[in-house]
N, C-alpha and C positions, 0 to 999 in steps of 0.2 A: 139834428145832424144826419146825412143820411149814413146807410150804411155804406156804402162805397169810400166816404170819406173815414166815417169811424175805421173799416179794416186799415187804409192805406196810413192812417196814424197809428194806429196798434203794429205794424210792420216798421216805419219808421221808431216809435220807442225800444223796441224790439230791436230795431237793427243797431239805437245807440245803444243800449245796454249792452248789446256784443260788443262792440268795438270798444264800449269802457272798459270792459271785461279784455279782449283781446292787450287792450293796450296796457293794462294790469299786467299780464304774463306777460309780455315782452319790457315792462319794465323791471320784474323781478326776473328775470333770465341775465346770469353771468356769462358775456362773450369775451374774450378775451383776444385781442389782436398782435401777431410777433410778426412785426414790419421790420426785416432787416437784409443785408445783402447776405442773397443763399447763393451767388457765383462767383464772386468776383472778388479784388485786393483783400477786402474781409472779411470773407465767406467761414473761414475756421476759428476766425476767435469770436463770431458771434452767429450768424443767420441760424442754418439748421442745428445747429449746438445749442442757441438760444428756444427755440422752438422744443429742443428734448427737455432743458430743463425747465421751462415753462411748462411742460407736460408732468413733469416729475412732479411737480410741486401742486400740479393739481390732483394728482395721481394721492400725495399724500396730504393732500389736505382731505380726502375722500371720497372727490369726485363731486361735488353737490354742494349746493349752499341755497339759502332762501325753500328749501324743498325742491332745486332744480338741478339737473346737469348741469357744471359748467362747459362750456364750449368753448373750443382753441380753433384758432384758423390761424394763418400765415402764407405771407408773400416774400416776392424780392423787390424789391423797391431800385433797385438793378443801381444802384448810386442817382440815380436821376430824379432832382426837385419835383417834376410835373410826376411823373409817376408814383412818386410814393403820395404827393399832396390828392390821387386821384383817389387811389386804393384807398386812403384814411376817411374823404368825405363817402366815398361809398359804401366803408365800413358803420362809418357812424350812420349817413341816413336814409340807409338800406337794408344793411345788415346786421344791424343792431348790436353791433360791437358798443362795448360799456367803457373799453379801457385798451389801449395800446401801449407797447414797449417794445425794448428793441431799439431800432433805430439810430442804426448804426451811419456815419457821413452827419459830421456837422451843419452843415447847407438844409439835410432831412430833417433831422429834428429840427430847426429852428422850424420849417417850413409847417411841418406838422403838429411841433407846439402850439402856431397859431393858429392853425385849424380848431386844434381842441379847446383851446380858450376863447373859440367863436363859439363853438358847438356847447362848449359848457360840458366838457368832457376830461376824461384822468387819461394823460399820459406821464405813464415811467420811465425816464431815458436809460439804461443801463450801459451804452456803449458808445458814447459818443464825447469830444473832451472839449470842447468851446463852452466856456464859463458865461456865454452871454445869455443862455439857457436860464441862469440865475442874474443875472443883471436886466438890461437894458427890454429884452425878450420872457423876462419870466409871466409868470400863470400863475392864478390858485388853484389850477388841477395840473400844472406839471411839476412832477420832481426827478432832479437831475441824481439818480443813485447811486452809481459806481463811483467815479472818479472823475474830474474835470482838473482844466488843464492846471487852474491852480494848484490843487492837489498833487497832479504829477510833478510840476518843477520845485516845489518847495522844497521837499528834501535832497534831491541830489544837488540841487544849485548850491543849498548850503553846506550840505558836507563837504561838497569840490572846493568851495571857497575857500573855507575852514583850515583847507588839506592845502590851500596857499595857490591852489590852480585859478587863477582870477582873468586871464584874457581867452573868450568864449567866440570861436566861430560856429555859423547857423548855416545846416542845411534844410532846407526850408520846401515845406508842399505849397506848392504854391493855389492854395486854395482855401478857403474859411477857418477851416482847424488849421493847417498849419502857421497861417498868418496869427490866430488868437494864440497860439499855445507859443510862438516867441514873443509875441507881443507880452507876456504875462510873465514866461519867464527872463523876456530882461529888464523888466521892469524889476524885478528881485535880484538877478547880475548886478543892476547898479545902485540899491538901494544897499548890498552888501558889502559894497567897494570894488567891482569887478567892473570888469569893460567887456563892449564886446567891438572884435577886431573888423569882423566882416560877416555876412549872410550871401549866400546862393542857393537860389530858388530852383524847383525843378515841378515840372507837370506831375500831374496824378498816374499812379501806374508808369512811373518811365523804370526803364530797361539799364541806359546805360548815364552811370551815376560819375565819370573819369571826371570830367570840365568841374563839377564842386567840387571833389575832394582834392585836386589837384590846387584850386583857391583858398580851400583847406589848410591842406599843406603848407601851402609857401603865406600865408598868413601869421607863422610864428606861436599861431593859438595855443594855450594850453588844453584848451578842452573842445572837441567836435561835438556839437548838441544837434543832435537829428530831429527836428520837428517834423516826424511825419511816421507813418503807421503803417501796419500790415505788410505788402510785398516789398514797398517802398524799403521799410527799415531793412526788411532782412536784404536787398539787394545791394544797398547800400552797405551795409556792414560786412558782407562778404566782399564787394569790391573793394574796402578800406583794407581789408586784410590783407590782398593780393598787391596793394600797392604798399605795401609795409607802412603804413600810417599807424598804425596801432602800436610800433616799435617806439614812438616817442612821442604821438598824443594819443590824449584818453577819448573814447567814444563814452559820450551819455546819451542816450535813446532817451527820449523825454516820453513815450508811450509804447511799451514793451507789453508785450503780451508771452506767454510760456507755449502757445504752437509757433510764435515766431520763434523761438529759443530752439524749440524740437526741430524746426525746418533749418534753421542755419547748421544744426547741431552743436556740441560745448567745443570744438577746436577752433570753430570761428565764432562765437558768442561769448566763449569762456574773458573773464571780466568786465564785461557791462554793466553799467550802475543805474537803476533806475527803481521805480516807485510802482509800487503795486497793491490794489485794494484788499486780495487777497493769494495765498496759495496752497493749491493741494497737501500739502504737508507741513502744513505748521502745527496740527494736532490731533487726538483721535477721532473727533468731528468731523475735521476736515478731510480727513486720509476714508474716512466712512463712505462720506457722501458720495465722492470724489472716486471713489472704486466702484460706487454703484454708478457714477456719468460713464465711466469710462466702458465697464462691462456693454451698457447699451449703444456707445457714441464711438466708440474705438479711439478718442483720446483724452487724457486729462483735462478737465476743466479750462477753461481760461478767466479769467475775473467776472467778463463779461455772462458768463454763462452763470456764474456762481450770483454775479447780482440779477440778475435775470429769475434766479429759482424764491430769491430774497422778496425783489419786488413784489413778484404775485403773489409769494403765501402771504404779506403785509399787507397789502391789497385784498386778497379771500380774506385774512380775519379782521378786518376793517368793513367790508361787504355784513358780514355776519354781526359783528359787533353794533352795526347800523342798521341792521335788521332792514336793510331799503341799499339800490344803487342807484339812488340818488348824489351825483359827483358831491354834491358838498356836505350832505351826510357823511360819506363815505370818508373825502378828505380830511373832514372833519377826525373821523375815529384812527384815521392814517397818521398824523399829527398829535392826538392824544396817548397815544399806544407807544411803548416804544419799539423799537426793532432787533427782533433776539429771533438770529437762528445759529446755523453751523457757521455762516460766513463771517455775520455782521453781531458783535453785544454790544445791545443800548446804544442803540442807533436813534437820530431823532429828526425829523424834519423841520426844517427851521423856515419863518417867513417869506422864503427867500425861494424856496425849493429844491434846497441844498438838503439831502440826506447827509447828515455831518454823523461818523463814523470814523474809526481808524485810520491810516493809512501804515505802507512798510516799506524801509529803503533796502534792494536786494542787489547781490553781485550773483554774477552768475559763474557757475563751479567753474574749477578747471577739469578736465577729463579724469585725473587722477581725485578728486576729491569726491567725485561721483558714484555711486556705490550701486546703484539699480537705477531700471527705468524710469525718467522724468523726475529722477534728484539732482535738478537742474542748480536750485537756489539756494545761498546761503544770505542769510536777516543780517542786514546789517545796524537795521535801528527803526523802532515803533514814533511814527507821529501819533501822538491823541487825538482823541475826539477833542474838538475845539483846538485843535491847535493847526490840522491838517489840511480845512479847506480857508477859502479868504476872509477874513473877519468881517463881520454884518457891517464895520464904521466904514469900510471899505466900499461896500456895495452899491449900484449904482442899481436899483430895483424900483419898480413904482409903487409896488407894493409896499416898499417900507415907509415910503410919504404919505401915505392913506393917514 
């Protein structure tokens, strides 16, 4: 062999043992991705709130795992399909992002769930409520953490019932969440004897809410069920106030959040009944943590942010536990483990990619019942683990027919 060819092989072996090498460290390197809206309708109960507590949580898990930094990055996926599915493929096959969360807009996470079930990659959903995440659209590397829409309507549908309030008008987003999150809960309105009267729909972000709630109104309804989120609810609920709607039907927010509570404030908030995965003060855990978000983020937590701190460190000690992030390693020890921190006890991920957990049915104070700052809620009653999200016989998953 001459020597020209012996060097130019010796360079080539050479060059694949680096790049074996190379691809070594970037498979053990934890990146971590918080794809969420940091401008817009949900900018305060998840983007840059989600992003602190995602920091937090790497902060305390101690910065490092595999013997490496972990690394955080985050974007705004601004609500738009094509941009957030941009940022995710270029996270994963560029940037060596391991695992995203976040993802906030129902439309996003579906969009990005399949991305990562292409990629063969772990996303966390913390803030998004379309249950098709676990049906029709699930993964075995996504799991859906916080709350989805079954969870939310379960228990208020049923206490109202209970409470003898059984004809239900819908005001409705008219877009992917808001369509799954009535679709789910009238399916439970009328499995529990309830009807529903009427629904009006309104555009994402709209301003003026008078033309539903006036069909609202003259509907007869016992109960006004707001399927829809962030600026949406809170505008909507302050404009029901101003038309005295609230003097003889009830508003149920089917996805409340506690900065929507903080932005309407308790004169127009005060009594709304709705479901929540967690809150700042239901104990000394929670009031902990939840004083160190707020010192850094200048407001209390929101659920979103709370599962958000959940996810990751379950994710890091599942990383560590698998000694590799390898997604199904890792899912693997995600699934094995269960989920104990301030927010979530024994939590468990079910086939399905349902993080099954607690849930809690809450009213919101009146202004006199209020004692200090963001003593927004009073518990009106704990759904269980297993009883809180929709039952496996239920599910329409592909995974469960394997």
């Amino acid at each position: 062999m001459k020597a020209k060819t012996i060097r130019t092989l010796r360079v080539s072996l050479l060059g694949g043992v680096a790049a074996a090498l190379f691809a070594t460290s970037v498979a053990a390197q934890v990146k971590i991705g918080v794809l969420g809206d940091m401008s817009g309708a949900y900018a305060d109960l998840g983007g840059k709130g989600s992003t602190m507590a995602a920091r937090m949580a790497i902060e305390d898990f101690g910065g490092q795992v595999l013997g490496k930094p972990i690394e955080l990055v985050s974007a705004d996926h601004q609500n738009k399909t094509d941009v957030a599915a941009s940022i995710a493929r270029r996270w994963y096959d560029r940037e060596g992002v391991t695992m995203i969360t976040d993802l906030t807009n129902s439309a996003v996470a579906i969009a990005v769930q399949g991305i990562s079930r292409e990629k063969k990659k772990i996303n966390l959903v913390t803030s998004t409520a379309t249950n098709a995440l676990t049906n029709k659209e699930c993964s075995p590397w996504g799991v859906h953490w916080t709350y989805d829409s079954y969870a939310l309507a379960n228990a208020p549908v049923r206490a109202m019932i209970e409470s003898g309030a059984k004809k239900w008008f819908f005001i409705t987003a008219d877009y992917t969440f808001g369509h799954n999150l009535q679709e789910t809960t009238e399916k439970m309105i009328k499995q529990l004897g309830g009807t529903v009267v009427g629904t009006a729909t309104h555009p994402f972000t709209s301003q003026d809410f008078s033309s539903q709630l006036l069909k609202a109104q003259a509907s007869g309804a016992d109960i006004i069920a707001l399927a829809n989120s962030g600026s949406d609810t809170t505008n909507s609920v302050k404009q029901a106030n101003e038309f005295g709607i609230t003097k003889k039907q009830k508003l149920v927010s089917l996805l409340t959040f506690i900065t929507d509570v903080h932005s309407m404030g308790l004169p127009i908030a005060q009594g709304l009944v709705f479901s929540e995965a967690f809150y700042w003060d239901q104990n000394d855990e929670t009031r902990a943590w939840s004083q160190k978000f707020m010192k850094r983020h200048g407001t209390m937590p929101s659920m979103v942010h709370a599962g958000t701190y959940s996810a990751v460190t379950h994710y890091l000690k599942a990383v560590k536990a698998a000694n590799s992030v390898d997604s199904d390693a890792v899912m693997a020890k995600m699934r094995e483990m269960p989920v104990n921190d301030f927010a979530f006890k024994n939590g468990s991920i079910r086939p399905d990619g349902v993080h099954d957990h607690a849930m809690y049915l809450f009213q919101v104070k009146t202004p006199q019942e209020s004692k200090r700052p963001w003593d927004y809620y009073k518990q009106l009653a704990v759904i269980p683990k297993g009883k809180a999200f929709q039952p496996l016989e239920e599910v329409d998953c592909p995974l469960l027919k394997k």
